[in-house]
Steps between C-alpha positions, in 0.01 A plus 500: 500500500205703463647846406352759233708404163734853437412461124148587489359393120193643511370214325115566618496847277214473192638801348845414498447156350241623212828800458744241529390183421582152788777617686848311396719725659388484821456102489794468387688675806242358746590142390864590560470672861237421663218218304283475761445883633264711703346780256271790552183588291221724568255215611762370765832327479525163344785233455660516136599159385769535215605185451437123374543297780323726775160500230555129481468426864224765551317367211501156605437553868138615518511408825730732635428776205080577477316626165237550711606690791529851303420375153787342237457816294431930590114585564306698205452785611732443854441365823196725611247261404486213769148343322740527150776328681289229613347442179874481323574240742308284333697487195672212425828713445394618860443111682773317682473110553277296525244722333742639226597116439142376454361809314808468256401167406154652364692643198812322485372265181371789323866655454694146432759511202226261296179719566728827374673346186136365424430918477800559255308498162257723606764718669658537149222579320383801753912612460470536155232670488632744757778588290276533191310761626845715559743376229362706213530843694842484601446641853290393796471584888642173610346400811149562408488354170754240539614381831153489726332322194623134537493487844137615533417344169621171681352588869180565367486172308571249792227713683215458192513881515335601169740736344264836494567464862838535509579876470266532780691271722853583379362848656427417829797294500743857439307654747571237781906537433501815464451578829816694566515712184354851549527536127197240490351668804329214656361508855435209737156505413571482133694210571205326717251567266709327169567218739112497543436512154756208412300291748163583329664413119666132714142455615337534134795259371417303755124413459553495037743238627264280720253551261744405209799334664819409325770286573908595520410904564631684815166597570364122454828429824384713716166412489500176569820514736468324826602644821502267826156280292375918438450644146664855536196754613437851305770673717789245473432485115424885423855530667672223303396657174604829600891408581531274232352727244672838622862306549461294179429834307737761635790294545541405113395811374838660717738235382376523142491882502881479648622249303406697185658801665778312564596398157460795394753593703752204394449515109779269443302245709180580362678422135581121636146454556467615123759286402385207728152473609600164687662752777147644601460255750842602651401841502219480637688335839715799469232749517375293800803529679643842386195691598201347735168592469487545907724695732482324780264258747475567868448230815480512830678408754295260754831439713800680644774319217837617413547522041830564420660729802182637578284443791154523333226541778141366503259663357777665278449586108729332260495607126641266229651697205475237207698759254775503763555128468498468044758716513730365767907448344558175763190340257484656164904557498660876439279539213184504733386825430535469128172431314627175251239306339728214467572464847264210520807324262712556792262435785331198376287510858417887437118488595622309766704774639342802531217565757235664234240239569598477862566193664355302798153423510379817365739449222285663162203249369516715197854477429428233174238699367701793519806381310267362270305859446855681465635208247209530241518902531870494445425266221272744297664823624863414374465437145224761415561813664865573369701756609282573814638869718322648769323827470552736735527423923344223636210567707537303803260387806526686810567180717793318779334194426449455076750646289211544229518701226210697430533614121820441238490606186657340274579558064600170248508496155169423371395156316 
C-alpha cells in the first residue's frame, strides 16, 4: 500500500514540538494503526517509521536505505542551498558504505570504553567545580551554567582547544542548530559563515598540534587517520571536527538539561538518588531512553521495497522516530511511558533496548562518552543541589529535529 496515513501527526512542526515537547501521543497511535505511514510536511511528504523492527531493518540495510541520497538529517537553513547540500554530504553522519565504513575507522579508537574511563578523573574534577560555582547561590539558569559545561569542557579537551576558546566555539556551535528557531534569528548565511569560522579555529588546532602533537586526543586520531594509504586532507578533517564536536556537545547538554527537568518532575525518584547514589547509573539509562536527545533520522530509499504494509518507492524519504521506539509497551511493558529510574533493575539489557544511540553502522561513536559525561554530572548534581524546582517555563528551541531546551531556571537550597 502506498496510501496517505488518515492520522496526520504533524510530526515535522518546530513550533509545536518546542510548545509541546516529542510527540507521545501521536507515536503512540501511529505505532498502533499504521507504523510505517505516509505523512505530510511543508518540505514534502516523507515515510514515518514508528516502530522497532521497521528502524532495525532500515538501519542495517544501507544498501537499500541511503544517508547520502538527501542527507541522514534536515538541511540548516533548508534545501535551497545545493553547494550547502553538497558540502553536508561529506559528513560522516552523511556517508553510506564503503566511505562511511573507512572514515569511521579514523575515530573509532578515540571513543573506546578504555580511552573514555582514562578521562573520568579529570571529568570529576571539571563537575565539581561546575557545581561550585552555583551551589552557594541557590539558583542558576541551568543549561548555561550547568549542562553545556561538561560536554564542551570535555570536547574541547580531546581537541587541545585551550579553554579561552571555548565560549567562542560553544557560540558558533548554537548558531549552527539553531537554524530553525526564529527566536535566535539565524539566516543561511549566518549558518555558513559559523561553519566557516569552526573550520578556521580546526585549522589553528590543527597546525599547535603538528607542531606539538600528543598522543590518545581526538584531534591526535584524526590526524594521523588513514584513508585508502591517504592521511585525511583539510576538507575531510575540517568536516570530521565539525560533526563530532557539534553532536558530541548538543546532544549531552539536551539529555542533561532533561534529565534534571525530569527529576524535578518525579521528586520521589529524585529522593532515591538521594538515598542511593549507586542508582545514578540506572538513571542515567532512563533519561536515555525516556527522552532522546534527537527526534528522528531520515534515509533514503535507493529501491522500490515494501516495510511493513507499505510499498515504499525509490527515491522515497523515510524518517526514523527514535522517541517512538523507548517508549513502545510490546518492549518496555505497560509501564513504557512512565519515567522509572529503576527500570534498568527490571530490564537488565536497557541500553540495549532503546534506539537513542541508533543502531547499524551509524550506531552513536559517542554513546560511552556520553553516559560517562551524564554519570559524573549526576554524581555531583544529586547530593549538592537539594531540593532543586524549576523557575518559571522552560524556554525551549524552536526545532523538529532537537528537542533542546534553550534556558531553565532552576532554585535549590544553597550550600
Amino acid at each position: 500500500m502506498t496510501e496517505k496515513c488518515p492520522f496526520q501527526a504533524d510530526l515535522m512542526n518546530p513550533v509545536k514540538m518546542a510548545e509541546q515537547g516529542l510527540a507521545f501521543d501521536a507515536f503512540r497511535k501511529l505505532r498502533a494503526e499504521c507504523p510505517v505511514s505516509l505523512q505530510d510536511s511543508d518540505r514534502g511528504p516523507f515515510w514515518a517509521v514508528t516502530k522497532r523492527e521497521h528502524i532495525d531493518f532500515i538501519s542495517k540495510n544501507p544498501a537499500l536505505f541511503s544517508s547520502s541520497d538527501n542527507l541522514a538529517h534536515p538541511t540548516p537553513g533548508g534545501d535551497e542551498d545545493p553547494e550547502a547540500r553538497e558540502i553536508m554530504k561529506q559528513l560522516i553522519i552523511n556517508m553510506d558504505p564503503p566511505d562511511h565504513i573507512k572514515f569511521r575507522r579514523v575515530v573509532k579508537n578515540a571513543f573506546t570504553g578504555r580511552a573514555v574511563d582514562e578521562l573520568e578523573p579529570m571529568m570529576r574534577d571539571f563537575a565539581k567545580d561546575i557545581i561550585d560555582q552555583i551551589a552557594k547561590k541557590g539558583e542558576c539558569e541551568f543549561v548555561s551554567e550547568v549542562a553545556a559545561e561538561m560536554p564542551l569542557f570535555v570536547i574541547c579537551a580531546l581537541m587541545e582547544m585551550p579553554s579561552e576558546d571555548r565560549q567562542k566555539f560553544s557560540d558558533l556551535v548554537d548558531i549552527m542548530i539553531g537554524m530553525d528557531d526564529p527566536e535566535l534569528d539565524v539566516s543561511p548565511e549566518d549558518g555558513q559563515l559559523a561553519a566557516a569560522q569552526l573550520f578556521e579555529i580546526a585549522m589553528g588546532l590543527a597546525a599547535n598540534h603538528r607542531a606539538n602533537p600528543k598522543e590518545g586526543t581526538v584531534l591526535h586520531a584524526l590526524l594521523n587517520g588513514v584513508v585508502e594509504g591517504d592521511n585525511l586532507n583539510e576538507f575531510e578533517f575540517c568536516s570530521f571536527f565539525l560533526i563530532l564536536i557539534a553532536g558530541g556537545v548538543e546532544t549531552t547538554r539536551t539529555a542533561t538539561t532533561h534529565g534534571m527537568r525530569l527529576l524535578m518532575e518525579h521528586p520521589e525518584q529524585l529522593q532515591m538518588l538521594v538515598d542511593n547514589p549507586a542508582l545514578i547509573p540506572d538513571a542515567v539509562e532512563e533519561i536515555l531512553r525516556f527522552y532522546p536527545s534527537f527526534n528522528y533520522m531520515q534515509r533514503t530509499a535507493r529501491e522500490d521495497i515494501k516495510l511493513g504494509d507499505m510499498d515504499i518507492k525509490k527515491g522515497d524519504i523515510v524518517r526514523m522516530f527514535y522517541p517512538s521506539v523507548n517508549h513502545d509497551d510490546e518492549i518496555f511493558g505497560e509501564d513504557a511511558e512512565k519515567f522509572d529510574i529503576t527500570r534498568n533493575q527490571r530490564t537488565p539489557n536497557l541500553r540495549n533496548e532503546h534506539r537513542t544511540f541508533g543502531i547499524g553502522q551509524h550506531f552513536c561513536l559517542g554513546s560511552h562518552l556520553a553516559r560517562k559525561e551524564l554519570n559524573v554530572m549526576f554524581s555531583e548534581i544529586i547530593p549538592r543541589l537539594r531540593n532543586p524546582k524549576l523557575v518559571g517555563q522552560t524556554k525551549n528551541l524552536v526545532s523538529s529535529f532537537i528537542p533542546g531546551i534553550k534556558e531553565m531556571h532552576i532554585s535549590f537550597d544553597p550550600e
